[in-house]
C-alpha positions, 0 to 999 in steps of 0.5 A: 276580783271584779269588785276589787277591780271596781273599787280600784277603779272609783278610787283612780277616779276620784285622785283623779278629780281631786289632783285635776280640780275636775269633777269625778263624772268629767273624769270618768267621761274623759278616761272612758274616751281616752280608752275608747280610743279618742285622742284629746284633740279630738275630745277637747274640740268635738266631746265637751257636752261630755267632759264639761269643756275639758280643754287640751291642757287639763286632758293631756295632765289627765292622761299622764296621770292615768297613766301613773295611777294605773301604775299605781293600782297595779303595783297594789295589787302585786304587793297586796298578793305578794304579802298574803302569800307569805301570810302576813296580810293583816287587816291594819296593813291591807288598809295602809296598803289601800290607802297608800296614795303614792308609789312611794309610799306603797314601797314604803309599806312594802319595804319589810316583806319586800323579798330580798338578797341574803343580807347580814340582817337576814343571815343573822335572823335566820340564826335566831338572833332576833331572840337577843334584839328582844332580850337587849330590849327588854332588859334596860339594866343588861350589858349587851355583850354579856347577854350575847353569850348565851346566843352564840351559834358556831355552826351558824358563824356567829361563834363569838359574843361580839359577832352574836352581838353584831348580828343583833345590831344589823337586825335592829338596824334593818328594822328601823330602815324599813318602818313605813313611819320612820321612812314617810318621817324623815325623808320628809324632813330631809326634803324640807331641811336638807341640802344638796352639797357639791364638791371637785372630784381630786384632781379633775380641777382643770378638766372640770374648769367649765364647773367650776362655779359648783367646786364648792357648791351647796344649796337647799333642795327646795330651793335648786332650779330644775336648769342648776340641778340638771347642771349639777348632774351633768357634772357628777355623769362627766366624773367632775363632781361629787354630790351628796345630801346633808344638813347645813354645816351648822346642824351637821356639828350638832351632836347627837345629829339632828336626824339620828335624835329624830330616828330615836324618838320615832323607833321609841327606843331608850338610846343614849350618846352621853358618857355616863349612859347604861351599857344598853342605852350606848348600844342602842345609840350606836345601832341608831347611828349605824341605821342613818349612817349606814342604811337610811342617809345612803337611800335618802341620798340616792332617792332624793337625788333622784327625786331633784333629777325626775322633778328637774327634768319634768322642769325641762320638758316643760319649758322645752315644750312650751317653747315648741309650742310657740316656735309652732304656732309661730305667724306664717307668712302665708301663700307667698312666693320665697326665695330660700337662702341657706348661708354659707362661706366656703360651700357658698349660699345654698338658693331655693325658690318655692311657689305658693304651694310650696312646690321648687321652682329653681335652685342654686348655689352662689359664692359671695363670700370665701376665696371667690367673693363673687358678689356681683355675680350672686346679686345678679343671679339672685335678682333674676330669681326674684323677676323671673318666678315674681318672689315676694319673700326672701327667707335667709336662715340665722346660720354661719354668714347670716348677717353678710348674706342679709347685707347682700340682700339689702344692698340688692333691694335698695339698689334696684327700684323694682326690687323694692317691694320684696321683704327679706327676713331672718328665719331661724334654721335650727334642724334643718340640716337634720331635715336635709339628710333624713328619709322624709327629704329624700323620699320629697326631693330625691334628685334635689343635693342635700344641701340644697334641701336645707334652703328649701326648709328654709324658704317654706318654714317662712311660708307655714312653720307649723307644715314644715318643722313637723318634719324635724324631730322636735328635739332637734329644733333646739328650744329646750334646755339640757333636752339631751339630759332628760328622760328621753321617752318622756320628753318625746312623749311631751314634744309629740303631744305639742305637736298634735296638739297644735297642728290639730289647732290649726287644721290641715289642708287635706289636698296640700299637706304633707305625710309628715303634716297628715300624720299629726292630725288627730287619729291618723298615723304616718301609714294612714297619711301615706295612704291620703298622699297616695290616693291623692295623687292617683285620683287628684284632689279631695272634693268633699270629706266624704271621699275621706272614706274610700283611702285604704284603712280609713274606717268610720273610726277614724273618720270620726277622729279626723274628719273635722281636723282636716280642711277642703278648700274650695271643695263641693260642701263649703263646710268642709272648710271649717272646723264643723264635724260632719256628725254635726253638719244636720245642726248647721243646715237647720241653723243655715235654714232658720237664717234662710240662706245658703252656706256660701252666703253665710259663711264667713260673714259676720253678722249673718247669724244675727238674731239667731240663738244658739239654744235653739238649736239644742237637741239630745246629741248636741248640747249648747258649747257645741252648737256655740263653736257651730256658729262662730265656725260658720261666721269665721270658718277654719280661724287660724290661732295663730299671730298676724306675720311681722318682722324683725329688722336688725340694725344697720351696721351690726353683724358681730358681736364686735360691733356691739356697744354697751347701752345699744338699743336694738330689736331682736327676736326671742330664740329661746326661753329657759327657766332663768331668762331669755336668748334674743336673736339680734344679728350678730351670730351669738343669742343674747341673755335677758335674765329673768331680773331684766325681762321687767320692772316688775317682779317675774317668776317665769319668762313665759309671763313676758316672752315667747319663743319667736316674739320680737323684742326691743333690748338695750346691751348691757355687758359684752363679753367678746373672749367668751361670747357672752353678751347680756341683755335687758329689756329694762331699758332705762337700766344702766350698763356695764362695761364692755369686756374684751378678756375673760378674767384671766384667774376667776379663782381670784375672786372666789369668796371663801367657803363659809360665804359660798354655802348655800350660793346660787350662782345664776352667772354659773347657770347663765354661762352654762346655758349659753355654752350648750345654747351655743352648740344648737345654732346650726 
């Protein structure tokens, strides 16, 4: 057992190395650490001597991947022990199974031992009818039906010829749909030559209208998006529309059917569709068409659907995730004194006003808009907020009434000359009022209302994004597309990786962060990060990190794991600021003490170090990548990767999109990327779309070539579509627009093209709409 366990074990890493483009030892240096509980934060940043500088991205594609093959490898094994029990492991077949390098293929071979209900084919095996499968075969010159006569077995319910002959015929057919070959062979082809059809469901036409563009809908598989195919899903789980799997229309009238002809040729069988074919060839042509009719098209359909299902939504993930990423590591505005303000009609505008720290410093609600419209009365109010605890920022979230309070707030500061100085901007407010309600905002503000919780949020993501959307369930932040259609283990697993990863990439402040914060860093959790608050706020703040060790649990492990993520500002080692693990605080001082100076006098500064060589700092524990982030460590301590904070300004005058013109140019800001294009925030309560065509003037594959999420872009409107919210952007600004359209097409069905011309459509308008509709429903 151990030296299968070995060979296992080489032959993981190997895929390993291969799929990663990694070499075989960086594999096993990084699963050793993975398995010895180090997170990949901690083994990008502090262990490069031992994985050859594997960074972030390759280390979290290294442990998805671990994960699945040792999935596989245990799979194997089963299968391996399953097969020799029944006594039919042969040497060929234990080495297909070795070999095997998918979980797919391993089912595959898998297939014919793989114990089973009672089926037709298994009941008629067991009457011995596989004695006739080999007399047909066997006998070219024999008519089927009268060789079943001598293997009719009353007792066994096959008292005829024709049921003896059946029984044979679902035997044959099972045969064909579990040979590995003929499985590997055809659902090869189906995947490079077949097409995903889509079709109404009878009498769902009215109830599906928002589906429409997919009533009569066809496309091949290699070709369907990730975004079209979740769309096409969503259709088929809402009862509105019918999926299944075919050829083109072309080969599907060819006769006999291309893959039924491909079956006879890989089964090696003498079958025979036409007219003047011997008894047996007609047979076995309609054994072979009951084999894909029956057995082999409905598992393909399922398998490949699902296999456009699991690729689309590992698709989204992606997107979703990449998008987090940015909207993360967003510029923060820094230690800056805001005023929050959640917008509001009716309920009135929500008003928080934090410090530096981020700490509440006064709260309100003002009502200058619904049936009060006490507009004096709010500027008043907000104007001896901003003198009395001297704001400099006013945060404004993008939700109902965001423009009007922006306006507000404008007129304010123009007006008042000592005003002039605050800047406002508008922050995205996606998931704060999920925040608001949970248990994290209750525990931080439990004497704060709800809804004033919300302003707060808004208030401190200007200040540090990073520190206050790890608050939200990530999935609740709204930068994915058809998130809730995904595989939700998955994408959470995906999303709280981006997390780690970027609030590892920053660094935490210990002695400021929240638990929310904390609990994102490198080999802590949310009881560890308790633990820190806690000790914390009885003892006061962190001098050194050392002192990390006296909080409950936090042994030497995750010390280890944490200690150089975590920041102590102004603490009693200066080096406690900056990303230099303590392991490698005896390089620094030798390299301080080569340059005859202290820490203070060093860091920070950029030329300190001149005329110094990392290499000759160089031991047996610390290899050259180490001591290079020592010394940019010490010239730029705790570097922040994030973008230097700017703004966005919307244009005078337009708050709706009623007030849009075709061939305006305005600035906006990035919301959200899809797979298709782009959604720009310009103001006017409704995102905008730049499709991917539009984002250049030159050829783009992906959105994320040309924008992220929180970039802040100049767009030209090029169609308006008030009846349906639908406003199309370009960032092709020389390009020409379209006109404005007050009315949605009162009959789309009109100028639908006919059926003929509609296969094989890709319907981008369909994904766009579709996209913008569930887009729509994020915004708070």
């Amino acid at each position: 057992m151990t030296n299968t366990s070995t060979i296992d074990s080489a032959r993981l890493l190997h895929q390993l190395a291969e799929e990663l483009a990694i070499r075989p030892a960086q594999a096993s240096a990084a699963v050793d650490l993975l398995d010895d509980g180090a997170t990949v934060p901690f083994i990008a940043r502090y262990r490069k001597e031992a994985t050859g500088g594997l960074d972030d991205a390759v280390l979290r594609d290294l442990e998805v991947r671990l994960l699945y093959l040792r999935d596989l490898e245990s799979r194997r094994l089963a299968i391996l022990e399953s097969i020799e029990s029944q006594e039919k492991l042969t040497p060929e077949l234990k080495t297909e199974i070795l070999e095997a390098n998918t979980k797919q293929r391993l089912e595959d071979l898998y297939a014919p031992y793989k114990p089973k209900r009672r089926t037709r084919a298994q009941i008629a095996l067991e009457a011995g009818l596989d004695a006739l499968v080999s007399a047909i075969l066997a006998d070219p010159q024999c008519d089927p039906l009268s060789l079943a006569e001598q293997y009719v077995n009353a007792e066994a319910g096959f008292d005829e010829p024709k049921k003896a002959l059946d029984g044979a015929r679902e035997i044959l057919a099972q045969r064909f749909a579990e040979d590995a070959h003929v499985l590997e062979n055809l659902r090869s082809y189906l995947w490079q030559h077949g097409l995903l059809y889509a079709s109404v469901m009878e009498g769902k036409e009215q109830e599906g209208d928002k589906f429409r563009d997919w009533f009569e809908f066809s496309e091949r598989l290699q070709t369907l998006p990730s975004h079209r195919v979740l769309a096409l899903l969503r259709g088929r789980q809402q009862g509105i529309l019918n999926l299944r799997l075919g050829l083109s229309e072309e080969m599907e009238a060819l006769q006999p059917h291309p893959c039924i002809e491909r079956l006879i040729k890989l089964v090696n069988i003498p079958a025979d569709f036409s007219v003047e074919a011997s008894p047996q060839r007609k047979w076995l042509a309609e054994v072979s068409r009951i084999a894909w009719r029956v057995k082999l098209l409905t598992a393909f359909e399922t398998e490949l659907i699902g296999r456009l299902r699991e690729e689309a939504e590992t698709e989204a993930t992606r997107v979703f995730a990449a998008n987090l990423r940015d909207l993360l590591l967003s510029a923060p505005a820094g230690n800056k004194r805001v005023l929050g303000l959640d917008p509001g009609i009716r309920t009135g505008v929500k008003v928080a006003a934090i410090d530096e720290t981020g700490k509440v410093i006064a709260t309100d609600t003002v009502y200058p808009f619904g049936g009060r419209k006490d507009v004096q009365g709010t500027q008043r109010t907000l104007a001896q907020l901003i003198r009395q605890h001297h704001l400099e920022l006013i945060a404004i979230g993008n939700g109902t009434a965001s423009r009007e309070t922006e306006q507000l707030v404008k007129e304010l500061l123009t007006s008042q000359s000592d005003l002039s100085q605050v800047q406002h901007i508008v922050v995205s407010e996606a998931g704060a009022s999920v925040y608001s309600a949970s248990e994290l905002a209750s525990q931080e503000f439990p004497d704060l209302d709800v809804s004033l919780r919300g302003a707060v949020s808004i208030a401190r993501r200007l200040q540090d994004p990073l520190a206050e959307l790890v608050k939200i369930d990530p999935k609740a932040i709204g930068v994915g597309q058809y998130q809730h259609d995904v595989n939700q283990r998955e994408l959470e697993r995906s999303l709280d990786a981006v997390v780690e990863d970027c609030v590892n990439a920053v660094g935490v402040d210990v002695n400021t962060a929240s638990s929310a914060l904390l609990a994102r860093v490198s080999g802590l959790n949310k009881t560890l990060a308790e633990n820190i608050v806690e000790w914390r706020d009885e003892f006061g703040a962190f001098p050194d990190r050392q002192t990390l060790l006296k909080v409950k649990r936090f042994g030497p492990k995750t010390f280890e794991q944490a200690a150089g993520f975590l920041r102590i500002l102004n603490g009693t080692n200066p080096l406690d600021a900056s990303a230099v693990h303590p392991e490698a605080y005896p390089v620094a001082q030798q390299i301080l003490q080569k340059a005859a100076a202290s820490a203070a006098e060093v860091i920070g500064k950029t030329n300190a170090l001149k005329g110094l060589s990392p290499n000759d700092f160089i031991n047996e524990q610390f290899g050259l990548p180490t001591v290079q982030d020592i010394f940019i460590e010490l010239e730029r301590p705790g570097r922040d990767p994030r973008p230097e904070f700017k703004t966005v300004q919307f244009l005078e005058g337009v708050t709706e999109i009623k007030d849009l013109r075709v061939g305006m140019v305005l600035e906006g800001v990035v919301s959200n990327v899809a797979n298709f294009g782009a959604f720009v925030d310009i103001g006017v309560h409704q995102d905008g779309l730049v499709h991917i065509s539009a984002l250049s003037n030159k050829f783009v594959s992906d959105p994320r070539e040309v924008v992220r999420v929180g970039q802040t872009v100049q767009v030209k409107v090029l169609e308006v579509d008030e009846a349906r919210k639908r406003i199309s952007l370009t960032m092709r600004l020389d390009e020409p627009a379209a006109p404005t359209r007050k009315n949605a097409n009162p009959n789309p069905k009109a100028s639908r093209p006919a059926r003929s011309e509609r296969t094989e459509r890709k319907a981008p308008d369909a994904d766009n709409n579709a996209m913008a509709a569930a887009f729509a429903k994020l915004k708070r």
